[in-house]
LOVEX-888685 format. One line per 2 residues: number of its first residue (from 1); for each residue z, y, x of C-alpha. Coordinates in Angstrom, 3 decimals. Each point is the difference from the previous one (the first is absolute). Layout:
BEGIN
NUM = Z Y X ~ ...
END
This chain:
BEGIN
1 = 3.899 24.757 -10.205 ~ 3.758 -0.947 0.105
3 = 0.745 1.278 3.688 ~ 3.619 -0.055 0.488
5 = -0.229 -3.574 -1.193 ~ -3.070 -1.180 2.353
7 = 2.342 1.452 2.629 ~ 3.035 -1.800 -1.118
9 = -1.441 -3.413 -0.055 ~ -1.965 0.554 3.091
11 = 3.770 0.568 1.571 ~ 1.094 -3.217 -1.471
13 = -3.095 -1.948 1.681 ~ 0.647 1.476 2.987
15 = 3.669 -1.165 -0.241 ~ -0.980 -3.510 -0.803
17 = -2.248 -0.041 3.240 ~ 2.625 1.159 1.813
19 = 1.963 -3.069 -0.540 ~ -2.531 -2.288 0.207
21 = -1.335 0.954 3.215 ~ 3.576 -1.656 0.973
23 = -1.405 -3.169 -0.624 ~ -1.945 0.404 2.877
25 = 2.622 1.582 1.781 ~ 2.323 -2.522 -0.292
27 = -2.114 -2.784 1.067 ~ -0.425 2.084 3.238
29 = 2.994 -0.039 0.674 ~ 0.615 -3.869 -0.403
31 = -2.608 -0.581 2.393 ~ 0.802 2.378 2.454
33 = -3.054 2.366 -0.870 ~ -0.267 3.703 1.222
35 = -2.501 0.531 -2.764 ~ 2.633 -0.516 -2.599
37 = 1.440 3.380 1.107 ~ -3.198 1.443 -0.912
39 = 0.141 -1.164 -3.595 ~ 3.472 1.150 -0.182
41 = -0.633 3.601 1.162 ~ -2.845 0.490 -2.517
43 = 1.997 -1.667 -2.871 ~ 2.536 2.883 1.093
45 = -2.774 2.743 -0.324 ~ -0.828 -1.623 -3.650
47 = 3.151 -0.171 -1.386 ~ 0.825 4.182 0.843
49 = -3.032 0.604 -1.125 ~ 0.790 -1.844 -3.216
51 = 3.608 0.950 -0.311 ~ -0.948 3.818 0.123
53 = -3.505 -0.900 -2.488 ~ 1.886 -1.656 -2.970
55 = 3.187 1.861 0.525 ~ -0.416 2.297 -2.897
57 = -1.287 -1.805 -2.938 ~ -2.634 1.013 -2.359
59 = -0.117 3.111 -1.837 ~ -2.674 -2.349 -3.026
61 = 1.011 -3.818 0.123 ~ -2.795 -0.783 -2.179
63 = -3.598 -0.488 1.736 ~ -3.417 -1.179 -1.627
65 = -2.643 -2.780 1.857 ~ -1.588 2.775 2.003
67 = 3.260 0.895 1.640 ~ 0.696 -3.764 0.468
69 = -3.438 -0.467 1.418 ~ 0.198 2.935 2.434
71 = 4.071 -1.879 0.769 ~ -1.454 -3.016 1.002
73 = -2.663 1.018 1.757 ~ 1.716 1.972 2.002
75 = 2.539 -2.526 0.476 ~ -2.277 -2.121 1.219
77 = -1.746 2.374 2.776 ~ 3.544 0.866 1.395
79 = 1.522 -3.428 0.199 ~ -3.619 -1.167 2.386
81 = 0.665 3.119 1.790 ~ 3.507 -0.271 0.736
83 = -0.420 -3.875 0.903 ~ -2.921 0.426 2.538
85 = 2.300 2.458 1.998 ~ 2.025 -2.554 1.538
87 = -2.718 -2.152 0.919 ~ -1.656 2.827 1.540
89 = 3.824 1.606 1.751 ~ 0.507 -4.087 1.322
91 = -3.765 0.334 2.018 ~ -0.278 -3.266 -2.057
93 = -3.072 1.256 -1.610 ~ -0.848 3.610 1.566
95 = -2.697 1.225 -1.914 ~ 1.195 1.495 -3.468
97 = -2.712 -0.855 -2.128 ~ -0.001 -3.194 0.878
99 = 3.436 -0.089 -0.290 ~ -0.114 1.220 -3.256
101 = -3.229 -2.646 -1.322 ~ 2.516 -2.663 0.920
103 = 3.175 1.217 -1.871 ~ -2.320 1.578 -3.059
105 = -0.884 -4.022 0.120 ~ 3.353 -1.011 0.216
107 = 1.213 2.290 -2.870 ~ -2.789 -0.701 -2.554
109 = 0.259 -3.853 1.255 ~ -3.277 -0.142 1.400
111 = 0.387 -1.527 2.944 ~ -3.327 1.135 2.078
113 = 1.563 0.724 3.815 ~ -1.987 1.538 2.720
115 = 3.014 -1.894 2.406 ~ -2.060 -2.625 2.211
117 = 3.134 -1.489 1.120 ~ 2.544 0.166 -2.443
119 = 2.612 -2.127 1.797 ~ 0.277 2.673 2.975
121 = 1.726 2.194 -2.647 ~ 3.582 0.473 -0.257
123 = 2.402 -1.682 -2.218 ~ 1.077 2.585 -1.943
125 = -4.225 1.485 -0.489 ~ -0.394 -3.845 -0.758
127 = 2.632 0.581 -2.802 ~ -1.052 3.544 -1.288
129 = -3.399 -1.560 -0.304 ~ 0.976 -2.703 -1.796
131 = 2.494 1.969 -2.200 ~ -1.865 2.766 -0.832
133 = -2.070 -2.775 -2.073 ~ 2.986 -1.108 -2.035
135 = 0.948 3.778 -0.624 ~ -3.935 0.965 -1.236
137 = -0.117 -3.309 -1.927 ~ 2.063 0.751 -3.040
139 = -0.022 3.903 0.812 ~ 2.495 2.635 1.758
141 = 0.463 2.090 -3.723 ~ -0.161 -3.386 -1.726
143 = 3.006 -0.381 2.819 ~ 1.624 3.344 -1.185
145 = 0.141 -0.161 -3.609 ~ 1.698 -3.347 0.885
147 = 2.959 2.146 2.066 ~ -0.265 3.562 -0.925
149 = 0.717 0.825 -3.245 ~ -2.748 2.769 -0.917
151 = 0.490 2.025 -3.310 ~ -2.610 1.387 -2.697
153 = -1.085 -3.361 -1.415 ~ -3.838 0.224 1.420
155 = 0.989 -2.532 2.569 ~ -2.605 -1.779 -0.995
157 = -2.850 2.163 1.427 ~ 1.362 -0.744 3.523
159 = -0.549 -3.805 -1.377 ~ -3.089 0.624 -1.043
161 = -1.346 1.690 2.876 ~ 1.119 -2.288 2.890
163 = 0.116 -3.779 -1.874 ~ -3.431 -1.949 -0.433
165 = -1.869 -0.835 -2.652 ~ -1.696 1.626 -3.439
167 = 3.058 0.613 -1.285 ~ 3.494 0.444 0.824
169 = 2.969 -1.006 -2.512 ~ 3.688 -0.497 -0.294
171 = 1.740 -3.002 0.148 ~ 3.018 1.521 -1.587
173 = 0.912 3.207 -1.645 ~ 1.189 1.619 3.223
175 = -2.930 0.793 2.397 ~ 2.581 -0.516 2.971
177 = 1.604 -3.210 -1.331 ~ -3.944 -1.529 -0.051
179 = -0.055 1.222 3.920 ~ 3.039 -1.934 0.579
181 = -1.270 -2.716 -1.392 ~ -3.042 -0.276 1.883
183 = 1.568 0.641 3.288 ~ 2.639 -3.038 -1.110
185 = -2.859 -2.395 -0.222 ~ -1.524 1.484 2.804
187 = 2.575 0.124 2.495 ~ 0.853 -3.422 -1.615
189 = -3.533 -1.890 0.663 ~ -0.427 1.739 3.570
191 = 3.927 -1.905 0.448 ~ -1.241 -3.310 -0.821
193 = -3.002 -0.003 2.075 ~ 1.975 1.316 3.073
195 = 2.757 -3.282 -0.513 ~ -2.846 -2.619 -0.506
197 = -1.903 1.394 3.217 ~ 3.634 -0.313 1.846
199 = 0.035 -3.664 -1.039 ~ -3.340 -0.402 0.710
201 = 1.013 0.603 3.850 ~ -0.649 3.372 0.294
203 = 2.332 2.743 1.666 ~ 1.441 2.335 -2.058
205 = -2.546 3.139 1.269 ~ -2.638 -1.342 -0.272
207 = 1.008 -1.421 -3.541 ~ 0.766 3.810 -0.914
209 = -3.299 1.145 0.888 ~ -2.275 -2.671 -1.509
211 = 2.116 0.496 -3.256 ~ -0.271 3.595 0.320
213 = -3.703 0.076 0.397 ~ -0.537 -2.749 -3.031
215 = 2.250 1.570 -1.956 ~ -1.629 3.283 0.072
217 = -3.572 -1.862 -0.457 ~ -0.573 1.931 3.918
219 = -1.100 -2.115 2.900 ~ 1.411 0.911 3.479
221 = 0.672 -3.116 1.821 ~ 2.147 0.158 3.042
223 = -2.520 -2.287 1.988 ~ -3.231 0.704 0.658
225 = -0.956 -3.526 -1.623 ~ 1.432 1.580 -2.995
227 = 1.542 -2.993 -1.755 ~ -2.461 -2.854 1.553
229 = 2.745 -0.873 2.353 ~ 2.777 -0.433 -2.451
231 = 0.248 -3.845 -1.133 ~ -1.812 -1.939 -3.080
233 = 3.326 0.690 -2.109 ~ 0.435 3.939 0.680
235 = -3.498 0.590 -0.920 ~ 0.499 -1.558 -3.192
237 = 3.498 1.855 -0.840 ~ -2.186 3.120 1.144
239 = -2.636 -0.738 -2.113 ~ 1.940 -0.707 -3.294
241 = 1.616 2.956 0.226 ~ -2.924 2.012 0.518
243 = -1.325 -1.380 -3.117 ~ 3.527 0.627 -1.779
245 = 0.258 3.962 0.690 ~ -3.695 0.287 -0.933
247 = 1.313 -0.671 -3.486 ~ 0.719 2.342 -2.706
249 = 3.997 0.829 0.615 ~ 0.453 0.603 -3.484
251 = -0.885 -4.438 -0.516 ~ 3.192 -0.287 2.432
253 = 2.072 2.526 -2.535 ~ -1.168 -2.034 -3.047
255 = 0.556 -3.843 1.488 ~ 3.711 1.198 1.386
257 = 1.175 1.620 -3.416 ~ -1.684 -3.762 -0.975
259 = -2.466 1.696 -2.218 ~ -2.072 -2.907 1.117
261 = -3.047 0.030 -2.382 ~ -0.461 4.314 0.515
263 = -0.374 -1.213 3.734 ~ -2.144 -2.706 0.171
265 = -1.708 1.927 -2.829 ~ -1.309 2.630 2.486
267 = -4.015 -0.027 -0.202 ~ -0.267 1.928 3.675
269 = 3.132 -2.674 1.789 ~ -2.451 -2.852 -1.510
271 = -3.076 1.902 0.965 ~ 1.089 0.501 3.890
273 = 0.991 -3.775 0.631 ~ -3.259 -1.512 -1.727
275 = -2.314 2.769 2.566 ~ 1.840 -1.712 2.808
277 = -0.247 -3.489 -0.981 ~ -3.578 0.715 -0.828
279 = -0.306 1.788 3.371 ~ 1.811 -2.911 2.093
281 = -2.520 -2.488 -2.020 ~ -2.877 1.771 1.061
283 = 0.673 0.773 3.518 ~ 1.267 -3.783 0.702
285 = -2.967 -1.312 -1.173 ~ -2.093 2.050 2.352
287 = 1.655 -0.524 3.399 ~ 2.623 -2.946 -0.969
289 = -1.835 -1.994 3.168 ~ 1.038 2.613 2.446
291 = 3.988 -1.314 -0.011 ~ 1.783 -3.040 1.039
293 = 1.827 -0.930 -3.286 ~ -0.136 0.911 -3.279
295 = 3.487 1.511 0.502 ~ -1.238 2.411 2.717
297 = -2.944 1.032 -2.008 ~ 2.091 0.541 -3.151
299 = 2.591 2.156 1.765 ~ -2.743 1.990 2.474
301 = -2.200 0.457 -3.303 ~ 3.170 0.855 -2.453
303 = 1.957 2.421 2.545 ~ -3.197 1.967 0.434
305 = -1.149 0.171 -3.876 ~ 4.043 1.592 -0.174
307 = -0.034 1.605 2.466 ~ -3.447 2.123 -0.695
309 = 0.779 -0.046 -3.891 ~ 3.606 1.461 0.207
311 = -1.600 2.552 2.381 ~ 2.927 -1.233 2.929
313 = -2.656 -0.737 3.325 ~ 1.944 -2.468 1.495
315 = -2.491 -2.746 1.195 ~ 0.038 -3.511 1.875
317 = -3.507 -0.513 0.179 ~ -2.692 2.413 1.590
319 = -1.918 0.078 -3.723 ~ -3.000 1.755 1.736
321 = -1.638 -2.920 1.227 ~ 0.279 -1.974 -3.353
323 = -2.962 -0.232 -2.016 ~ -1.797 3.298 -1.882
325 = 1.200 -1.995 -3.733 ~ 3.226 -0.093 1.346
327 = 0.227 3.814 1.520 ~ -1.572 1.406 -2.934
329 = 2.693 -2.020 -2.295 ~ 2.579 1.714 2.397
331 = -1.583 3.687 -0.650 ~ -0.398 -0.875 -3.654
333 = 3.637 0.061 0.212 ~ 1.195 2.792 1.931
335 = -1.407 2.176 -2.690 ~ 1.536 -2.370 -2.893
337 = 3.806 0.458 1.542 ~ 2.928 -1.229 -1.353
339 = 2.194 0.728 -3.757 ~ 0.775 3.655 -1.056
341 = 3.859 0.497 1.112 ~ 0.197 -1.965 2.688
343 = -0.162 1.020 3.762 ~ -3.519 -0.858 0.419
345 = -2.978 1.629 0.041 ~ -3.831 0.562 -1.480
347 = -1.492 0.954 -3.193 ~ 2.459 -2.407 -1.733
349 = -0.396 -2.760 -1.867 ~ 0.960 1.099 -3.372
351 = -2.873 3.066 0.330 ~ -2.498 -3.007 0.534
353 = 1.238 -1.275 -3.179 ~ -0.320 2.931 -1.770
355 = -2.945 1.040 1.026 ~ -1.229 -4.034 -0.782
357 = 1.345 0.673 -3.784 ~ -1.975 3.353 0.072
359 = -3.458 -1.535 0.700 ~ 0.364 -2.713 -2.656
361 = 1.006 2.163 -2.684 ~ -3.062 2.530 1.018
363 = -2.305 -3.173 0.488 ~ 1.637 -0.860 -3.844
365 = -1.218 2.933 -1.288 ~ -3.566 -0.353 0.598
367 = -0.078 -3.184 -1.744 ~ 2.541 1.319 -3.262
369 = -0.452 3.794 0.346 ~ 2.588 0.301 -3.327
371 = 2.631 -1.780 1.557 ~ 3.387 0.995 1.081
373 = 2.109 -1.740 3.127 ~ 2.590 1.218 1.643
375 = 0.919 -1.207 3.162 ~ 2.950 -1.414 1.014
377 = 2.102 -1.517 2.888 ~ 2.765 -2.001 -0.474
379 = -0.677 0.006 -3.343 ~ 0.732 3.883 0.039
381 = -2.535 2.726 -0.882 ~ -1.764 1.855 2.633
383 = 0.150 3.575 -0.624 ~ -3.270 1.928 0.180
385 = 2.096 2.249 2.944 ~ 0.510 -2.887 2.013
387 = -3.847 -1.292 0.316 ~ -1.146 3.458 0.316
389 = 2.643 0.430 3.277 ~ -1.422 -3.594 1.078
391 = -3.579 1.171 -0.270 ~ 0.834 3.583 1.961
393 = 1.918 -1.729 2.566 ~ -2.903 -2.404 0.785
395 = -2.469 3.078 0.098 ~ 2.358 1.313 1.921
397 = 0.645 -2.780 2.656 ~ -3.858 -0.625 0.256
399 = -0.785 3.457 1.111 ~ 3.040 -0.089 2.479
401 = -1.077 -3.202 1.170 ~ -3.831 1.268 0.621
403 = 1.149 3.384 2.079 ~ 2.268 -1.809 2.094
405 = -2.869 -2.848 0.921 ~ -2.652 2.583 0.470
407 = 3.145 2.325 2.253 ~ 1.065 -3.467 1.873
409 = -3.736 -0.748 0.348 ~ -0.758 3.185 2.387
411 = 1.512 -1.778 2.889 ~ -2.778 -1.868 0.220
413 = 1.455 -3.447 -0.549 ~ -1.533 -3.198 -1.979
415 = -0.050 -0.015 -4.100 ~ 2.333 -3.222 0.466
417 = 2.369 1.979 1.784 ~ 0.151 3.396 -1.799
419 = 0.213 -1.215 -3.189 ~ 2.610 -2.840 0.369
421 = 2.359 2.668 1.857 ~ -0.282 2.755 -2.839
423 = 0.431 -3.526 -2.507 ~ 3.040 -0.800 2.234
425 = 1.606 3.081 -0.146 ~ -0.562 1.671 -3.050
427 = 1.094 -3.742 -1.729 ~ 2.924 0.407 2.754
429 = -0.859 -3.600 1.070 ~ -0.485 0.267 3.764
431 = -2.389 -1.959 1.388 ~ -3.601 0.175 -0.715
433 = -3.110 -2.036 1.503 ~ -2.139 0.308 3.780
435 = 2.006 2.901 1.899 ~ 2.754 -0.133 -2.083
437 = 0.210 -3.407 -0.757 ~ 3.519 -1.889 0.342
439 = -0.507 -0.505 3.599 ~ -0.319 4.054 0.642
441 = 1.619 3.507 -1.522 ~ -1.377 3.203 -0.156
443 = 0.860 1.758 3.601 ~ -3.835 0.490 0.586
445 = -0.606 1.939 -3.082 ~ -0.601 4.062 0.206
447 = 2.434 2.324 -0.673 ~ -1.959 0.930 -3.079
449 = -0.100 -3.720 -1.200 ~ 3.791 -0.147 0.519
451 = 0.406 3.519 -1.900 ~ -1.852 -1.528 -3.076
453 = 1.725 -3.525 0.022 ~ 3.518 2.036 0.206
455 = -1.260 2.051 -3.135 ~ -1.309 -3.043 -1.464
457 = 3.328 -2.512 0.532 ~ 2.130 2.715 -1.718
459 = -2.540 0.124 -2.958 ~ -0.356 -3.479 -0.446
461 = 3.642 -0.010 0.391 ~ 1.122 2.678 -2.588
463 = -2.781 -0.920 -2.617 ~ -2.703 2.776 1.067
465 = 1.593 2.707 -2.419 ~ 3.219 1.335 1.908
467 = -2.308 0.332 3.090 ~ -2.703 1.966 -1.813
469 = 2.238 2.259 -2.426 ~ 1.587 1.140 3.209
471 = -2.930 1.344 1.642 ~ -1.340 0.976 -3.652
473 = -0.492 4.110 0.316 ~ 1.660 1.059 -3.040
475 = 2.626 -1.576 1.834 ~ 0.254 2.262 2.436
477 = -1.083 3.005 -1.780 ~ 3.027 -0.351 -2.257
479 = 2.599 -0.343 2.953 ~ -1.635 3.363 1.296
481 = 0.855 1.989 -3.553 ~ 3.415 -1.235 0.062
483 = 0.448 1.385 3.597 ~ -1.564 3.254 -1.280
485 = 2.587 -0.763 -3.166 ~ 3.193 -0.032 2.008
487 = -1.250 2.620 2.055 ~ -0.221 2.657 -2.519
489 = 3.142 -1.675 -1.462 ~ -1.751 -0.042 -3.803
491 = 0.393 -4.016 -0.249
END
């Protein structure tokens, strides 16, 4: 384990925070907000902390997937930490842990809140919230290698560890020119969506924080209708865009350096749209008598499909009193999620497909038990290390999935309720069905429930692995014989 240089980047993080939490800060101060003070004394706290953390640089620039692992989930911990505290120093939300559920949320772009009225908050908490979805979206190290040029050429391990999907590539040669890249297109898309919700008719805040939250696939509204009050025409910029960064960023790369047919070529981008057409289909032709106009029930019925498939949370309609062929279509998806490299969420479309390919060439070779068939996507072949990651991950995410139902379940509340909140959270969707349906949050769970769902939006979040390598004990039982190491000074 590559100490000095989990230390050093945990410095830089901590740096980055620092002047973040100005965001927040800042808007404070335009309103005329004590509680931007608040952000500004802790982003003070963060950045000496940094400063003196990263100041010496590592003795090893070279680290391996564990250390990047242990990196980002460690990363990941701090930053919830450090943003809870000035919700908890503002009285805005007193209670730490709860505190801490609903900026663990923000971060890993759930968007379950345990706020019952959201509107009572602050400008610059509405922000923070709001923003710390755009930061979690694409990923604070993602956000680093972008800015901080980090030595060793293993850059690619932070990558790895923090960005979604099976597997994790470059774009270009240079690991931090692919961040760049993605952040460009990012910060690009999250741009556009902001200037067509200004024409649209909305202020500029509020267009900051619904682009911040759909950017970052998140979910915290600034109303406590979510986006139901917004008109016919923001709902449907909201919605497209949901759709958009559920999308493979790599198809964005490929279709601006007009490599046009790679793009469209894409069996996961073609994959994603046809499960939401197919899920809009379905879903309209079960409760397409319940609306006005076949404009209302295509944009109700569409927003919610993206919004539940992307893994964002953002809803205009309370789904929990539609029909049970409707709501199960809904849960169907919050465990499908959206592309691998985007900012959403879920087991990811592209594993589906994989693990699709999988069964037919296993159901092939029952019937011709000679032949050969490798699979392929995008016209690529498969390696055998890929599928056999695929099928681990979805052991692991089952078992995950199962303790956290049976640990939610202790409470005492229905089967509706306990397992659509561990679905919610763990796909870092948001809202789930009966008691934490669209039209309520999660304020009356236990402390325990709240413990697991925190532990269970950071997995989903980070891809299970970081999370569980951190806690792994050879972990730790290496960290203690290097402090035995330096002791006796024989390293």
């Amino acid at each position: 384990m590559n100490q000095s240089v989990i230390r050093f980047v945990l410095g830089k993080v901590l740096l980055i925070i620092s002047v973040l939490l100005l965001v927040p800060f800042v808007t404070g101060m335009i309103y005329r907000e004590r509680e931007g003070l608040i952000y500004l004394a802790v982003a003070a706290v963060c950045f000496v902390l940094g400063f003196v953390t990263s100041k010496k640089k590592p003795e090893r620039p070279t680290f391996y997937l564990k250390d990047g692992c242990i990196i980002t989930a460690l990363s990941w911990i701090m930053i919830s930490v450090i943003g809870a505290l000035p919700l908890v120093f503002t009285g805005e939300i007193p209670k730490f842990l709860d505190a801490l559920f609903e900026v663990a949320s923000g971060f890993t772009t759930t968007g379950a809140s345990i706020l019952n009225d959201v509107e009572a908050l602050s400008h610059a908490s509405l922000i923070w919230r709001s923003f710390t979805h755009w930061i979690g979206g694409m990923g604070v190290l993602v956000f680093l290698l972008a800015i901080v040029p980090l030595s060793g050429g293993t850059n690619i391990n932070l990558m790895r560890a923090e960005s979604p999907g099976p597997s994790v590539g470059k774009l270009v040669p240079k690991m931090r020119s692919t961040a760049t890249i993605l952040y460009m297109i990012y910060f690009s898309m999250t741009g556009i969506q902001a200037i067509l919700l200004l024409f649209s008719g909305m202020d500029l805040f509020t267009a900051l924080c619904m682009s911040f939250g759909t950017a970052g696939t998140g979910g915290f509204g600034i109303l406590n209708s979510s986006v139901a009050s917004y008109t016919a025409l923001q709902q449907w910029i909201i919605t497209i865009f949901m759709i958009l960064f559920g999308v493979n960023f790599n198809f964005y790369y490929f279709v601006l350096n007009r490599n046009l047919k790679k793009g469209f070529a894409m069996e996961e981008v073609k994959a994603y749209f046809c499960i939401i057409l197919a899920a809009i289909l379905v879903i309209f032709l079960n409760i397409h008598g319940s609306f006005h106009s076949f404009e209302e029930a295509i944009r109700t019925i569409a927003f919610q499909v993206g919004s539940i498939i992307t893994t964002t949370g953002y809803s205009t309609a309370d789904f929990n009193t539609w029909p049970t062929l409707s709501k199960s279509v809904l849960v169907l998806l919050m465990f499908v999620g959206a592309c691998a490299g985007s900012t959403g969420g879920g087991f990811k479309v592209s594993r589906l497909i994989i693990m699709f390919k999988t069964f037919l060439k296993e159901a092939n070779s029952y019937i011709h038990p000679k032949s050969i068939k490798k699979i392929k996507l995008d016209g690529e072949p498969i390696e055998h290390e890929v599928i056999r990651s695929v099928n681990v991950y979805l052991i692991t995410y089952l078992t995950i999935f199962v303790i956290s139902v049976l640990l939610v379940s202790v409470e005492g509340k229905d089967l509706e309720t306990s397992f659509t909140a561990v679905a919610a959270t763990f796909n870092n969707i948001g809202p789930g069905l009966n008691k934490v349906g669209p039209c309520a949050n999660y304020a009356d769970m236990s402390n325990l429930s709240k413990v697991v769902m925190i532990i269970d939006m950071l997995a989903g979040r980070l891809e299970l692995f970081p999370l569980i390598i951190l806690f792994h004990p050879s972990i730790w039982k290496e960290l203690i014989q290097q402090r035995r190491c330096r002791r006796r000074n024989d390293c």
